[in-house]
C-alpha distance (Angstrom), angle and dihedral (degrees) to the residues before:
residue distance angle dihedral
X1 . . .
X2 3.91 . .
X3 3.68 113.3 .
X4 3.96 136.2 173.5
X5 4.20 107.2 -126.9
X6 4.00 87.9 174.8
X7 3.81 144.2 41.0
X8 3.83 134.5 -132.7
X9 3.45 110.3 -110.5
X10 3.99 99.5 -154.0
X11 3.94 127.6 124.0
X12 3.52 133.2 -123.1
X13 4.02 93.0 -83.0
X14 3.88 81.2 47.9
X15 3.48 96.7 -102.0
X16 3.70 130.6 159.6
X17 3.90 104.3 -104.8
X18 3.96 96.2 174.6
X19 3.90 115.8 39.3
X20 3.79 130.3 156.2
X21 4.04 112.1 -103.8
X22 3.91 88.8 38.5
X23 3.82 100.6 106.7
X24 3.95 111.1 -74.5
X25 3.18 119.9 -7.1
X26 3.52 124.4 -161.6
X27 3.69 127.5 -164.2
X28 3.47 136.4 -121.4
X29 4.01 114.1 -116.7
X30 3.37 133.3 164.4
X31 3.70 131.2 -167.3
X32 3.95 115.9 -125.5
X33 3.75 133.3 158.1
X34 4.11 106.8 -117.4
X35 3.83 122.6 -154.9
X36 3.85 132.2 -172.7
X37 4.07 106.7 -78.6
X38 3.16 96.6 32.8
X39 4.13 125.6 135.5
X40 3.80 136.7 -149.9
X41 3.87 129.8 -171.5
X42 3.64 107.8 -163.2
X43 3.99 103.5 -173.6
X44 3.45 148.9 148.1
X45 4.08 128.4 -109.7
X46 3.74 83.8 -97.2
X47 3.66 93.6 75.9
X48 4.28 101.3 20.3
X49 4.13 85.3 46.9
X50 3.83 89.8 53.8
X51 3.55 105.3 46.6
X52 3.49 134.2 52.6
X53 3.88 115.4 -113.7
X54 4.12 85.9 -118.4
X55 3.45 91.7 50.2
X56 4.35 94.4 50.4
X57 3.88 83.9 49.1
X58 3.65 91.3 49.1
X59 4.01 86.8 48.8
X60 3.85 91.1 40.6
X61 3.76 94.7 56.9
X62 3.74 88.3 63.9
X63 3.65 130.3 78.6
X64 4.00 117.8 -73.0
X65 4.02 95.8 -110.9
X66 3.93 91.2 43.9
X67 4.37 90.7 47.9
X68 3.39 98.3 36.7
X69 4.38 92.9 49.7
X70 4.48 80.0 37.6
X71 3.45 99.2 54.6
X72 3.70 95.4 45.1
X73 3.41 100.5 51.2
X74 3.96 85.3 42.0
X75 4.10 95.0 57.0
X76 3.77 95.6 41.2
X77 3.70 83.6 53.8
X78 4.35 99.2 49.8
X79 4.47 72.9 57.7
X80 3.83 101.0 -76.0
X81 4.46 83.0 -113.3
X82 3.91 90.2 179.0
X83 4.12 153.2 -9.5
X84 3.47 107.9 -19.6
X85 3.93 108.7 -157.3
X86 3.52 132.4 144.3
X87 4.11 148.1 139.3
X88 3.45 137.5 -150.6
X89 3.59 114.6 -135.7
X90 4.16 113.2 -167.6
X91 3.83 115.9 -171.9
X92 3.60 109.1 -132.0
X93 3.86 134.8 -149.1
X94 3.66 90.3 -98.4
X95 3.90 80.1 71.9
X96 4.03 116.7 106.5
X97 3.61 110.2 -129.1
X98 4.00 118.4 -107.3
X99 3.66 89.9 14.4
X100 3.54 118.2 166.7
X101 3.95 129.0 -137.2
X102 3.40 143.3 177.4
């Protein structure tokens, strides 16, 4: 399942309206409960802009190397328009069941 955990913070001329260095700044978070297997794609609107959100689960249910090199090669394609950063987080088995974070 591919969900959102954050929002954009840009303006109607698509203009940053949160950035860090511009008075306090404080962060997104969200609370979630995190099991082993599970994956997280923390990225910037250069890659979640660029490619559809079937197409980063498609990616996503691959192995790290294989999405990571993927989804590169698949933003730079849709025109590569901005910053292009991202990780892929996977949960281990060292990872308590129903564990909450922040």
């Amino acid at each position: 399942e591919l969900a959102c955990l954050t929002q954009d913070h840009l303006g109607p001329e698509q203009e940053l309206t949160r950035l860090i260095g511009d008075g306090e700044l404080l962060p997104d978070f969200a609370i979630v409960r995190v099991q082993a297997g599970d994956r997280y794609l923390l990225c910037s609107d250069g890659l979640h802009n660029e490619i559809p959100d079937e197409r980063l689960a498609y990616w996503l249910a691959h192995e790290p190397e294989i999405a990571q090199r993927e989804l590169v090669a698949e933003a730079l394609a849709a025109g590569g328009r901005d910053n292009l950063s991202f990780i892929i987080l996977d949960l281990d088995s060292d990872t308590p069941a129903g564990r909450t974070i922040a």
